[in-house]
PyMOL Python script that loads the backbone (N, CA, C, O; Angstrom):
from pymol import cmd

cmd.read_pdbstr("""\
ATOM      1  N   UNK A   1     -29.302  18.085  -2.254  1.00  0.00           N
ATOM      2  CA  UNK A   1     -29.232  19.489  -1.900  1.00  0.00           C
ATOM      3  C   UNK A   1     -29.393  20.296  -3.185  1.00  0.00           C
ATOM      4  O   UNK A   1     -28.706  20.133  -4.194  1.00  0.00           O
ATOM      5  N   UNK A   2     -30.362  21.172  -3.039  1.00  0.00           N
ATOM      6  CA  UNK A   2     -30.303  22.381  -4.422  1.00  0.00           C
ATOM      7  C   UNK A   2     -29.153  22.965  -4.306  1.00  0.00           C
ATOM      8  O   UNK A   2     -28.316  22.875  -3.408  1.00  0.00           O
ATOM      9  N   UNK A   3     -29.157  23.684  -5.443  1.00  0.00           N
ATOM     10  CA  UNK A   3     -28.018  24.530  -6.290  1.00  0.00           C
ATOM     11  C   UNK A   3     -28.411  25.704  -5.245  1.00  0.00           C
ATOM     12  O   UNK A   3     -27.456  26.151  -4.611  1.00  0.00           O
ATOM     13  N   UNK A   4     -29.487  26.181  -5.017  1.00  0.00           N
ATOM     14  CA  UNK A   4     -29.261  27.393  -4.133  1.00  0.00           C
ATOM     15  C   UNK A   4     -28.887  27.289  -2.737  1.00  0.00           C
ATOM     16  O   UNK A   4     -28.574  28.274  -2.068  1.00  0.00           O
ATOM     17  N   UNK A   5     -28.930  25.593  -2.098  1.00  0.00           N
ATOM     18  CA  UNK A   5     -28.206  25.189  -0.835  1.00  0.00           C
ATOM     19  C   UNK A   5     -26.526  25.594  -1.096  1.00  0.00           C
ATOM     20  O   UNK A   5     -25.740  26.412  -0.617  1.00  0.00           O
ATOM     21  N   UNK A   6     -26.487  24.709  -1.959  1.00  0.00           N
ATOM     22  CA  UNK A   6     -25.056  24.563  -2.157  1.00  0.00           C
ATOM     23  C   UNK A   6     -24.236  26.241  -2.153  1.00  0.00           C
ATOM     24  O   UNK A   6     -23.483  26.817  -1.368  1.00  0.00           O
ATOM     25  N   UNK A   7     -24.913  26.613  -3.578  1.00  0.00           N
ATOM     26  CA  UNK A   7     -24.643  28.361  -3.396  1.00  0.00           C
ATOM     27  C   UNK A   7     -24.413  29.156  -2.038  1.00  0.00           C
ATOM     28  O   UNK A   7     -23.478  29.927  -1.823  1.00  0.00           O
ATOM     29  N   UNK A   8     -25.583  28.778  -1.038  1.00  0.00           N
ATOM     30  CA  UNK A   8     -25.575  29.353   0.558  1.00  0.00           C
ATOM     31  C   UNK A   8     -24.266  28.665   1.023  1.00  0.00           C
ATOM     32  O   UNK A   8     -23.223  29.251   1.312  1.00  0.00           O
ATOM     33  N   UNK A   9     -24.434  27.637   1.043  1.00  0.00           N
ATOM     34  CA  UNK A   9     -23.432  26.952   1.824  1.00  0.00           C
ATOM     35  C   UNK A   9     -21.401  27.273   1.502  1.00  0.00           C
ATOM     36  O   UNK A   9     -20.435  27.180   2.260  1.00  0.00           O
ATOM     37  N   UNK A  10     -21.550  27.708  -0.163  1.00  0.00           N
ATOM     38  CA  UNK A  10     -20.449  28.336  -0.410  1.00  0.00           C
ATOM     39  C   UNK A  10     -19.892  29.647  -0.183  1.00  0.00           C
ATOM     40  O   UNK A  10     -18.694  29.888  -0.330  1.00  0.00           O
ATOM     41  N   UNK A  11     -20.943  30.681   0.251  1.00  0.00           N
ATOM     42  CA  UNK A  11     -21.140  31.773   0.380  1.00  0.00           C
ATOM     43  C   UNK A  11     -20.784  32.086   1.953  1.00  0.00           C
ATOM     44  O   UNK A  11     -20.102  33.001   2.413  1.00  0.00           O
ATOM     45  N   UNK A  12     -21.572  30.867   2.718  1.00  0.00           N
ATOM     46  CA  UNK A  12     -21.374  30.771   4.204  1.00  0.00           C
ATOM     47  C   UNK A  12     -19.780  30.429   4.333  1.00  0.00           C
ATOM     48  O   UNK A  12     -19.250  31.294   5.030  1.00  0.00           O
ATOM     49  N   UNK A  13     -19.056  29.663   3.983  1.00  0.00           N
ATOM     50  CA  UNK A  13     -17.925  29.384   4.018  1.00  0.00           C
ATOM     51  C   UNK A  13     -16.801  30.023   3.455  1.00  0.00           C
ATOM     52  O   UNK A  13     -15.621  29.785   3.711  1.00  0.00           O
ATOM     53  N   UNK A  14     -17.214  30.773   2.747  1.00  0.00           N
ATOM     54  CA  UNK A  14     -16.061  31.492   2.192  1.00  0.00           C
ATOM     55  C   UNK A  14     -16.326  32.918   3.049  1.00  0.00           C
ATOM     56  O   UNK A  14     -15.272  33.538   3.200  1.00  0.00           O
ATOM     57  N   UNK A  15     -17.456  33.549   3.619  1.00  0.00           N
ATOM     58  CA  UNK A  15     -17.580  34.215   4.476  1.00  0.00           C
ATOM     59  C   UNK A  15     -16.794  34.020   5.791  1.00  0.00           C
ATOM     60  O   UNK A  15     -16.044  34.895   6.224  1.00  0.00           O
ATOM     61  N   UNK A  16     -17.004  32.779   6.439  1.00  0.00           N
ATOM     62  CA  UNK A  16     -16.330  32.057   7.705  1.00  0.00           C
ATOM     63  C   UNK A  16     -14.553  32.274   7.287  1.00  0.00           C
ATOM     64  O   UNK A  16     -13.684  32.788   7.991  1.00  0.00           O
ATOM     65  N   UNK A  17     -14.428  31.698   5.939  1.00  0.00           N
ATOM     66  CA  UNK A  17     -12.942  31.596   6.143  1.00  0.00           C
ATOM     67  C   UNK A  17     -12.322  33.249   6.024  1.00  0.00           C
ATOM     68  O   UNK A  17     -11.277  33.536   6.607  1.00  0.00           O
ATOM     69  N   UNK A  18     -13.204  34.444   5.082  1.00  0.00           N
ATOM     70  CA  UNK A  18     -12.641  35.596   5.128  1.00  0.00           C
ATOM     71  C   UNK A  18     -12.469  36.137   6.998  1.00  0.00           C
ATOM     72  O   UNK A  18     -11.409  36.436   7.548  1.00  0.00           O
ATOM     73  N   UNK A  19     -13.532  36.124   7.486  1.00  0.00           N
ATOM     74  CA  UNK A  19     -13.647  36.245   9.421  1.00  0.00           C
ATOM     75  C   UNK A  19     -12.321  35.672   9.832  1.00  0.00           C
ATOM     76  O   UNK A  19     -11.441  36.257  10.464  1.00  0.00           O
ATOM     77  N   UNK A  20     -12.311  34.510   9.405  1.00  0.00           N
ATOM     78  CA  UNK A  20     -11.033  33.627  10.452  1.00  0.00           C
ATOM     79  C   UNK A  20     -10.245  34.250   9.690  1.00  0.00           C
ATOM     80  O   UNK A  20     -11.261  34.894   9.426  1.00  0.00           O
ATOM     81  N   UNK A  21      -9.370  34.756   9.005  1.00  0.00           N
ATOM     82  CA  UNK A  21      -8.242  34.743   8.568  1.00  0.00           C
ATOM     83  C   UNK A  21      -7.833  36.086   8.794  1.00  0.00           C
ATOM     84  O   UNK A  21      -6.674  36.498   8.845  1.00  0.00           O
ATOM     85  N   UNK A  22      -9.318  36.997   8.978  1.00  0.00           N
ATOM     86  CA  UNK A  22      -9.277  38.512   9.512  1.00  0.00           C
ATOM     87  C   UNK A  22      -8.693  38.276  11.149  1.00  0.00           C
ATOM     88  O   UNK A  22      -7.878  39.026  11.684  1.00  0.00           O
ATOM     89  N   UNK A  23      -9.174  37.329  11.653  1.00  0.00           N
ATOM     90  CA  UNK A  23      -9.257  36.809  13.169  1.00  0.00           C
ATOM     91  C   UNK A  23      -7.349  36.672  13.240  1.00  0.00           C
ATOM     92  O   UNK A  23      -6.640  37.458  13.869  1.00  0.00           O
ATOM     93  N   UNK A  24      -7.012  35.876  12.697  1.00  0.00           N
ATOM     94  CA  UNK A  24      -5.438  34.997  12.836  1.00  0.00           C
ATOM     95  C   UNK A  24      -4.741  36.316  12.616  1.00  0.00           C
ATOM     96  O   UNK A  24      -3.742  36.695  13.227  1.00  0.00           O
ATOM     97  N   UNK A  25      -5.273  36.852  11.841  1.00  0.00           N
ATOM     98  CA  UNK A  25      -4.049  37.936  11.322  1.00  0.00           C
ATOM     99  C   UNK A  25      -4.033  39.277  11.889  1.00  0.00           C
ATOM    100  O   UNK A  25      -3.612  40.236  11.243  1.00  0.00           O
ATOM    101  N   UNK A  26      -4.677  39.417  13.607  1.00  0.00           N
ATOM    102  CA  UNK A  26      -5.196  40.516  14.127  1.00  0.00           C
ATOM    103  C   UNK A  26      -4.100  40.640  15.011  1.00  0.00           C
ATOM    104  O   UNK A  26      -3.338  39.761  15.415  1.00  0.00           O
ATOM    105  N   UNK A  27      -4.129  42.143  15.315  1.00  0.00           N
ATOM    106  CA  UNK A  27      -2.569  42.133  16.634  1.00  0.00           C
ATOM    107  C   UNK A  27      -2.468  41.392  17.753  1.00  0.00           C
ATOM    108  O   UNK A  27      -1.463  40.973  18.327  1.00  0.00           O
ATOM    109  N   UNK A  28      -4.027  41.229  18.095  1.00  0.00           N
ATOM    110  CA  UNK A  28      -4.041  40.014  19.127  1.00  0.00           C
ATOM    111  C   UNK A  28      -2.933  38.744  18.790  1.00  0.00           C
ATOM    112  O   UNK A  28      -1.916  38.337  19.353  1.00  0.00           O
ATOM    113  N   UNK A  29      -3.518  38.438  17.846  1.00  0.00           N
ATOM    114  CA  UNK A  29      -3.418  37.021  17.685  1.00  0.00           C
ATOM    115  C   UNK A  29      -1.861  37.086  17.181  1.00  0.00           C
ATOM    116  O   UNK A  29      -1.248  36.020  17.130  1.00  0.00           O
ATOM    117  N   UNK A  30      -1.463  37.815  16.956  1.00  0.00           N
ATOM    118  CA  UNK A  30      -0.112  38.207  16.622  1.00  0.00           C
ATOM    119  C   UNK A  30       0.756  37.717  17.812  1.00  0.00           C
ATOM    120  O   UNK A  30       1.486  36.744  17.999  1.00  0.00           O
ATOM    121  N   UNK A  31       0.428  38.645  18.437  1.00  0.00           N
ATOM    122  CA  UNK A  31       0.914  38.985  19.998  1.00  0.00           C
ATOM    123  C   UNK A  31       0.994  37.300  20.787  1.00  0.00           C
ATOM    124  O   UNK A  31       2.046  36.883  21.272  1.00  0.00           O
ATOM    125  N   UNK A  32       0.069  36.723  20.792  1.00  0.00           N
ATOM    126  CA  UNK A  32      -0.552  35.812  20.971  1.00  0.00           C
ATOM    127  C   UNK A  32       0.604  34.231  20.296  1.00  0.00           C
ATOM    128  O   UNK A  32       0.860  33.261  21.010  1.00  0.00           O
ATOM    129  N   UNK A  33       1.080  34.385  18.897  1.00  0.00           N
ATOM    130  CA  UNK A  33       1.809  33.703  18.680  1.00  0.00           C
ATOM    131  C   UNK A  33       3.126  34.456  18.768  1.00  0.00           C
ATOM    132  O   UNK A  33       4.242  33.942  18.690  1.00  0.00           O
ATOM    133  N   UNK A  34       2.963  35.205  18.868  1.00  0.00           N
ATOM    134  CA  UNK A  34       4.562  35.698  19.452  1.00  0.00           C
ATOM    135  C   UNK A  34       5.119  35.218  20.695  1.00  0.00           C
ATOM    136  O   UNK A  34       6.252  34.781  20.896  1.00  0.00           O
ATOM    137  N   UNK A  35       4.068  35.377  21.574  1.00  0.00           N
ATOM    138  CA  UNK A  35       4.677  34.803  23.441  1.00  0.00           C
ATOM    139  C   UNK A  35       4.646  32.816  22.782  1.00  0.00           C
ATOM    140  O   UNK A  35       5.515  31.946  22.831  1.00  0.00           O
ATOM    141  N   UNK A  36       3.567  32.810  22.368  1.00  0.00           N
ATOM    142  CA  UNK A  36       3.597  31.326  22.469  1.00  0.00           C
ATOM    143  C   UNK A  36       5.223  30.747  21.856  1.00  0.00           C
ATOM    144  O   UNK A  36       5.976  29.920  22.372  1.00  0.00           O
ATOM    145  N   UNK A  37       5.370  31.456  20.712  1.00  0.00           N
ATOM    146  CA  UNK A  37       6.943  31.213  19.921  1.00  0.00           C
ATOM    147  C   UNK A  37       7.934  31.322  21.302  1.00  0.00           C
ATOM    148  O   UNK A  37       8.423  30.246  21.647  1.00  0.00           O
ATOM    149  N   UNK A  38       8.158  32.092  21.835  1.00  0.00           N
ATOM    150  CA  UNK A  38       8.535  32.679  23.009  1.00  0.00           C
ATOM    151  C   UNK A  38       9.164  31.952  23.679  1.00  0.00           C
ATOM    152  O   UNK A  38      10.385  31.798  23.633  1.00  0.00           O
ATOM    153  N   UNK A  39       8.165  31.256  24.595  1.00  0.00           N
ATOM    154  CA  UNK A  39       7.924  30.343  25.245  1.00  0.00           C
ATOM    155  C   UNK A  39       8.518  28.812  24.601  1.00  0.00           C
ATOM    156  O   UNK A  39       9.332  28.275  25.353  1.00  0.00           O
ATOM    157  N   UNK A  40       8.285  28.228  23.611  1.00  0.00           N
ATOM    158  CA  UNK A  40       8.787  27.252  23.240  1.00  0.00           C
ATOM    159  C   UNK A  40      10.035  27.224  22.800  1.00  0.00           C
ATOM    160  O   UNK A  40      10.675  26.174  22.834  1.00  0.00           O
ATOM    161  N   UNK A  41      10.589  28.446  22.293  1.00  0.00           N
ATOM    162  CA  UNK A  41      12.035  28.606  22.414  1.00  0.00           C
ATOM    163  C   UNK A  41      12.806  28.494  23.607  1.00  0.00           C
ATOM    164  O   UNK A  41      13.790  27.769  23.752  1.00  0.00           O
ATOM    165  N   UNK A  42      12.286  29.274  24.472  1.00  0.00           N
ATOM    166  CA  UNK A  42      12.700  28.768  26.168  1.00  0.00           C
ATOM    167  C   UNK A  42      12.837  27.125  26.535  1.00  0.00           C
ATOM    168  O   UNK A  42      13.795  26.508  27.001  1.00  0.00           O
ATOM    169  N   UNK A  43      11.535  26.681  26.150  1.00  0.00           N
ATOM    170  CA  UNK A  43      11.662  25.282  26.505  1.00  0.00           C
ATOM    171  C   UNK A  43      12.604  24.752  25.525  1.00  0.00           C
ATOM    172  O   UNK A  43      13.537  24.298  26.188  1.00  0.00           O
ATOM    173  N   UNK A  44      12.810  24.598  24.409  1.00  0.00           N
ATOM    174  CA  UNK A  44      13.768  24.402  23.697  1.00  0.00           C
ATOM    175  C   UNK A  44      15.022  24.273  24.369  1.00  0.00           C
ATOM    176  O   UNK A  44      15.595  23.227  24.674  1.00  0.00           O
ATOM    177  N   UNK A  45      15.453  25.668  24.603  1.00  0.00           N
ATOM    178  CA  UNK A  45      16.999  26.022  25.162  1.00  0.00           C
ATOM    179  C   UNK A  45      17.085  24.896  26.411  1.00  0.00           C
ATOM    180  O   UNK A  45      18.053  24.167  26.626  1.00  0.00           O
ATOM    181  N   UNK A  46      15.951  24.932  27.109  1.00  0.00           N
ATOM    182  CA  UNK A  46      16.380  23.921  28.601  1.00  0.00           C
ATOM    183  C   UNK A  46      16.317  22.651  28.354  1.00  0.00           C
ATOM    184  O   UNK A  46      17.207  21.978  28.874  1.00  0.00           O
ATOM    185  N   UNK A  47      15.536  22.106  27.716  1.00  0.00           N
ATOM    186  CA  UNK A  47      15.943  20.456  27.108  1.00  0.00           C
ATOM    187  C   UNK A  47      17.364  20.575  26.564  1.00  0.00           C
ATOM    188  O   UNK A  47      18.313  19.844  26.849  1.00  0.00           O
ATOM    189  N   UNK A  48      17.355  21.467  25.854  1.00  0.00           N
ATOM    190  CA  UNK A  48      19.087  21.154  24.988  1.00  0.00           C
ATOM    191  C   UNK A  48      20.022  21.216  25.889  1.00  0.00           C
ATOM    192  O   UNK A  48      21.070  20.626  25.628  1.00  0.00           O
ATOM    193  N   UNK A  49      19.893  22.009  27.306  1.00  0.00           N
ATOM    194  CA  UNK A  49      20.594  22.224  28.202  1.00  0.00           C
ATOM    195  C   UNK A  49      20.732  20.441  28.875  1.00  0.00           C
ATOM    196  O   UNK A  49      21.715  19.724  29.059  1.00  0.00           O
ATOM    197  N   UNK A  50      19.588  20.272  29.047  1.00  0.00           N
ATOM    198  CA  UNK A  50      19.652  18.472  29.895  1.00  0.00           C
ATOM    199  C   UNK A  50      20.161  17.476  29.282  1.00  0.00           C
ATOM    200  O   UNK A  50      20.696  16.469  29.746  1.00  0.00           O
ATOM    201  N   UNK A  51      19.844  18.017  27.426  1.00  0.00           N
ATOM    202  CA  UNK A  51      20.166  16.732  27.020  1.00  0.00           C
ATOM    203  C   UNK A  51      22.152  16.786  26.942  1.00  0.00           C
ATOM    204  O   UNK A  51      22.931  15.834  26.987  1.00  0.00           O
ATOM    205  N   UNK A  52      22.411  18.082  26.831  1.00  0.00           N
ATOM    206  CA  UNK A  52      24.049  18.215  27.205  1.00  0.00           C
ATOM    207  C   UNK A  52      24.343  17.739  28.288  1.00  0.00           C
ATOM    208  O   UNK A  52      25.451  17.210  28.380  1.00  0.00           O
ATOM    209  N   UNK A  53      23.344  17.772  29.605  1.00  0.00           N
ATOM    210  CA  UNK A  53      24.005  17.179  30.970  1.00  0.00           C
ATOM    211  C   UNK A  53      24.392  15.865  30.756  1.00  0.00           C
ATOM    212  O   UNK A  53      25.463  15.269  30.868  1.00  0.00           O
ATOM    213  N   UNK A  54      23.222  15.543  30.406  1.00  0.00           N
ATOM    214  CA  UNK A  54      22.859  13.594  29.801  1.00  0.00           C
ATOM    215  C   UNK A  54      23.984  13.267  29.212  1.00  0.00           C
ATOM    216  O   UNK A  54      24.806  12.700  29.931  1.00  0.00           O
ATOM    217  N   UNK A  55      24.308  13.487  27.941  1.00  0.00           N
ATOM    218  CA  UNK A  55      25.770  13.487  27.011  1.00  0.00           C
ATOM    219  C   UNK A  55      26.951  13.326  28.278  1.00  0.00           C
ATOM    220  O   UNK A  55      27.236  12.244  28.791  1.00  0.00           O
ATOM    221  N   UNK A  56      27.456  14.417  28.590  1.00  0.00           N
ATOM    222  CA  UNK A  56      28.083  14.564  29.827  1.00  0.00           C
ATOM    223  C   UNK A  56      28.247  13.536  30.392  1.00  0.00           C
ATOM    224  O   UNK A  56      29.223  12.816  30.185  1.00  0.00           O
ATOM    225  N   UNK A  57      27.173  13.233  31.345  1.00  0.00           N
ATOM    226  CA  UNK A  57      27.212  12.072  32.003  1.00  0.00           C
ATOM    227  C   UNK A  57      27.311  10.871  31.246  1.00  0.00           C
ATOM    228  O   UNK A  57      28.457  10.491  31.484  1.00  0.00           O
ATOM    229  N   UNK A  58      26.910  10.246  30.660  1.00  0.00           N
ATOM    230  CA  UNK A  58      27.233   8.887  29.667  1.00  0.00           C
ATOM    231  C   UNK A  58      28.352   8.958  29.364  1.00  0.00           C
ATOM    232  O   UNK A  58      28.900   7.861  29.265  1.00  0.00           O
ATOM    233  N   UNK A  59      29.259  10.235  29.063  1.00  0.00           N
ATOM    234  CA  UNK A  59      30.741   9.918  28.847  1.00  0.00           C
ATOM    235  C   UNK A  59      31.821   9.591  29.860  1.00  0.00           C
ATOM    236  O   UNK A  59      32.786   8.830  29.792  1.00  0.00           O
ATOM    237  N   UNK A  60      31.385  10.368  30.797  1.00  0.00           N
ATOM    238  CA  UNK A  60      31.678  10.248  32.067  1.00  0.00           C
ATOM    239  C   UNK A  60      31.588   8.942  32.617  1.00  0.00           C
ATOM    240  O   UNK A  60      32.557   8.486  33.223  1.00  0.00           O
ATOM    241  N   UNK A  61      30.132   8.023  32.427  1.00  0.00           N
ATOM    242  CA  UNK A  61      30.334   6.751  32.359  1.00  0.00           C
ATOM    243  C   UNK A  61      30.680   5.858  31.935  1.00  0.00           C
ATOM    244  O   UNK A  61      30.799   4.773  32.503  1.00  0.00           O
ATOM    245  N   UNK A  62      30.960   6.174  30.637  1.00  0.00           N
ATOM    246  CA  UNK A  62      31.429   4.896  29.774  1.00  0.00           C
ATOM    247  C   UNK A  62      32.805   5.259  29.899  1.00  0.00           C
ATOM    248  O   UNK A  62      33.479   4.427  29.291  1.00  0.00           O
ATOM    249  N   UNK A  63      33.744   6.434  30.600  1.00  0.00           N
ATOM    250  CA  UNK A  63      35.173   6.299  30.271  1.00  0.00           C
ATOM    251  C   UNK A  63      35.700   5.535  31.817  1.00  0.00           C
ATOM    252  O   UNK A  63      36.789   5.057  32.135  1.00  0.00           O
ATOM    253  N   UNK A  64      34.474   5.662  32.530  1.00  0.00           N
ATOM    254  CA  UNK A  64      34.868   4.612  34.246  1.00  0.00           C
ATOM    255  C   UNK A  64      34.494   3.348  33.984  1.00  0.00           C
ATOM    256  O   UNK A  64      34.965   2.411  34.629  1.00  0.00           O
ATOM    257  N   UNK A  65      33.507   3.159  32.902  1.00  0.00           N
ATOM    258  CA  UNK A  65      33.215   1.614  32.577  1.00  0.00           C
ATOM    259  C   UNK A  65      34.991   0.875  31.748  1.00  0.00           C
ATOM    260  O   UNK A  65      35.636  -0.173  31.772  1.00  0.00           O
ATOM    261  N   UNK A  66      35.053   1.899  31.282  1.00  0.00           N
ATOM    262  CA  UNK A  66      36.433   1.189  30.314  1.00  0.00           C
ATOM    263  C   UNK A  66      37.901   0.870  31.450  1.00  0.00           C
ATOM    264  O   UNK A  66      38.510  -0.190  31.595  1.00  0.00           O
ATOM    265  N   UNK A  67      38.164   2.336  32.190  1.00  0.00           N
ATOM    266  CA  UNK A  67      38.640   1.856  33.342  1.00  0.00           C
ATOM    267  C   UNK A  67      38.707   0.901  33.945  1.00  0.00           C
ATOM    268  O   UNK A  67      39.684   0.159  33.843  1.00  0.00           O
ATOM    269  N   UNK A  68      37.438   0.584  34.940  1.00  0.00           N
ATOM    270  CA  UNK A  68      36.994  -0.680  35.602  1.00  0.00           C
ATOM    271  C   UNK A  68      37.275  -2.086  34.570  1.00  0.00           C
ATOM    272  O   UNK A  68      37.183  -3.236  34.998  1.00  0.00           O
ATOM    273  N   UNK A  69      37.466  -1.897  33.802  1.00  0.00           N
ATOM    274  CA  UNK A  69      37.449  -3.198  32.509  1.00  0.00           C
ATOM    275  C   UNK A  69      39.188  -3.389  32.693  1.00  0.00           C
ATOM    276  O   UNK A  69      39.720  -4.432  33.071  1.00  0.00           O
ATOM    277  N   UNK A  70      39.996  -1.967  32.285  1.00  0.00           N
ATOM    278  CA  UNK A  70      41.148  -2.060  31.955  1.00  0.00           C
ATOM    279  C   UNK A  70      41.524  -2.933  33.413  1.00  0.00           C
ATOM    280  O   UNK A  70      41.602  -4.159  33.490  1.00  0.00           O
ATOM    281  N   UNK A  71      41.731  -1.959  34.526  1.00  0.00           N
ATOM    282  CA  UNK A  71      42.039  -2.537  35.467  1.00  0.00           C
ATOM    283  C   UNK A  71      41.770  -3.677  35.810  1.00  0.00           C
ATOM    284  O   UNK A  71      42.663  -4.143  36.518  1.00  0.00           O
ATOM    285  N   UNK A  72      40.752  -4.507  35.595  1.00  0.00           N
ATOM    286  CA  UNK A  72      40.137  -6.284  35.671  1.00  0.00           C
ATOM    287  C   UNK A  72      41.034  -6.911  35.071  1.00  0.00           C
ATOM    288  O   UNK A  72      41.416  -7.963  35.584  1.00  0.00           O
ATOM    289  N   UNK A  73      41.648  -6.449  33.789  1.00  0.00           N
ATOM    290  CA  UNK A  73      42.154  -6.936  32.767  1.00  0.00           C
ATOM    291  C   UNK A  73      43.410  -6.795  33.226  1.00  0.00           C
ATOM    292  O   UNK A  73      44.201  -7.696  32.945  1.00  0.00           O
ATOM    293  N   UNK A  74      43.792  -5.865  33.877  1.00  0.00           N
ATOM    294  CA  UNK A  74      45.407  -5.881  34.408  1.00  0.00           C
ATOM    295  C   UNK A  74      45.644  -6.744  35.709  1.00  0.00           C
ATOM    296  O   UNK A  74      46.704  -7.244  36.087  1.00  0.00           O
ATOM    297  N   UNK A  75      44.737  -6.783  36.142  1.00  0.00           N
ATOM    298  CA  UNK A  75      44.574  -8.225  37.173  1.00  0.00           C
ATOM    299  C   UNK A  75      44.414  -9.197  37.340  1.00  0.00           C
ATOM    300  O   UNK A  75      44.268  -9.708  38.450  1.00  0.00           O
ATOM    301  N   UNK A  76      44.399  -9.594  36.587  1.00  0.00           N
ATOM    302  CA  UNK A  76      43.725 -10.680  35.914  1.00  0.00           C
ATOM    303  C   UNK A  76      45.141 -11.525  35.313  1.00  0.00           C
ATOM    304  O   UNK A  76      45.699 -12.510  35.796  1.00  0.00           O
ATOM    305  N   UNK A  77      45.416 -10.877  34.299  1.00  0.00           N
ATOM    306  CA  UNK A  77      47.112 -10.729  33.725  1.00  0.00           C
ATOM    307  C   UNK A  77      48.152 -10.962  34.765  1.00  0.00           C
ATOM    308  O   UNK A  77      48.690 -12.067  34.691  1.00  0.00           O
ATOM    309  N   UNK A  78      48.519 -10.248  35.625  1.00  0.00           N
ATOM    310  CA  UNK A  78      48.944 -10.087  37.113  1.00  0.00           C
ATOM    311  C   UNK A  78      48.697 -11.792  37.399  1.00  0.00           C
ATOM    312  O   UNK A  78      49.640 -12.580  37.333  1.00  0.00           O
ATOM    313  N   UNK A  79      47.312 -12.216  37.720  1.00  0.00           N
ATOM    314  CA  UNK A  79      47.297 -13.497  38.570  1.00  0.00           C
ATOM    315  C   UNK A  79      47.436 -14.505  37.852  1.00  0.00           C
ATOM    316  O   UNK A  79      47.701 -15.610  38.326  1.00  0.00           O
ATOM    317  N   UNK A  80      47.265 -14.258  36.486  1.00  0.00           N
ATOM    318  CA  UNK A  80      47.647 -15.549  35.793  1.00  0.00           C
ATOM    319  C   UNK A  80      49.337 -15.635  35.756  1.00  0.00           C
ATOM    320  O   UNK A  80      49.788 -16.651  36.284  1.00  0.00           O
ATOM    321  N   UNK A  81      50.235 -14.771  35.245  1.00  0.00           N
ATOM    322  CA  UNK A  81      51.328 -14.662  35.899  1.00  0.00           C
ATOM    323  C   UNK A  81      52.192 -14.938  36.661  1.00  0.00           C
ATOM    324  O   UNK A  81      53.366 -15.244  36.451  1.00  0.00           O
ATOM    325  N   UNK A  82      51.299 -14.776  38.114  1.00  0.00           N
ATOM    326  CA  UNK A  82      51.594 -15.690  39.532  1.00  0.00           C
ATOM    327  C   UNK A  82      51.297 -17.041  39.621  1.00  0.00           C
ATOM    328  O   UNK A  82      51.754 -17.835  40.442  1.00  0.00           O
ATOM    329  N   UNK A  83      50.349 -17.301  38.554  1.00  0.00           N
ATOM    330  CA  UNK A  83      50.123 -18.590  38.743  1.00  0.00           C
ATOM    331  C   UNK A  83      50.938 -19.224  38.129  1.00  0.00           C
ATOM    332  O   UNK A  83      51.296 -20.308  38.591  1.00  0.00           O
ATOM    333  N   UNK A  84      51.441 -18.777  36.987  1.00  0.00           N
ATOM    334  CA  UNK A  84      52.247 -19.383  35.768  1.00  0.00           C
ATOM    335  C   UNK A  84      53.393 -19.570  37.031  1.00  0.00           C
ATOM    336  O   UNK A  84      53.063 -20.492  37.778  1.00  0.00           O
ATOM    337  N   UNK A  85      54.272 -19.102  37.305  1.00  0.00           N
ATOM    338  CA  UNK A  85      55.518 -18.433  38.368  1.00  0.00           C
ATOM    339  C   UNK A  85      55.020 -19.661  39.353  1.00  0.00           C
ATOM    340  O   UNK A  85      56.033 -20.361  39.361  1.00  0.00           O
ATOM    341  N   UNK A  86      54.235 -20.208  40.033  1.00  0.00           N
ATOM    342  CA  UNK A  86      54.321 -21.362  41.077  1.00  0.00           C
ATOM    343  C   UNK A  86      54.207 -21.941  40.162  1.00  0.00           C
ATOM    344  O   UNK A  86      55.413 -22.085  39.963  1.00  0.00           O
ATOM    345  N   UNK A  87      53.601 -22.616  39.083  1.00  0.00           N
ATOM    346  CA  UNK A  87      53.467 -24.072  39.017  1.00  0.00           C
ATOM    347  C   UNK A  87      55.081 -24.721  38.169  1.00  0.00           C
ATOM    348  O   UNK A  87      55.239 -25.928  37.983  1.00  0.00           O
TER     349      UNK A  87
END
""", "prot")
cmd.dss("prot")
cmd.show_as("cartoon", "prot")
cmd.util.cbc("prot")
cmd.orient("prot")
């Protein structure tokens, strides 16, 4: 490529990037990442909301899992007991 390609081709691009950056930084596009911010904050808040349900629930389960254990364990105790007591 010549020096006067290259020259065009730098000229073209630094043209393109002054456009785009005129483009990004327009009230549109403002506006534009403003709702989008918006919006993903919303979604944000409602996952954090589920993942608290989730939490919730797993504690909720694991304190009936420990239960169900204790109580096995107190029965268990109990029949060995009775058994000890007949023989």
């Amino acid at each position: 490529m010549s020096i006067g390609g290259k020259i065009a081709l730098f000229l073209g691009g630094t043209l393109f990037g002054s456009a785009g950056l005129k483009i990004l930084s327009s009230k549109d596009a403002r506006k534009v990442y403003t709702h989008t911010t918006a919006a993903v904050l919303r979604c944000k808040d409602e996952v954090m909301k589920q993942v608290e349900f989730v939490q919730e629930s797993c504690s909720d389960i694991l304190a009936d899992a420990k239960q169900i254990n204790a109580d096995r364990e107190k029965a268990a105790e109990a029949e060995y007991i009775e058994e000890s007591a007949q023989a």
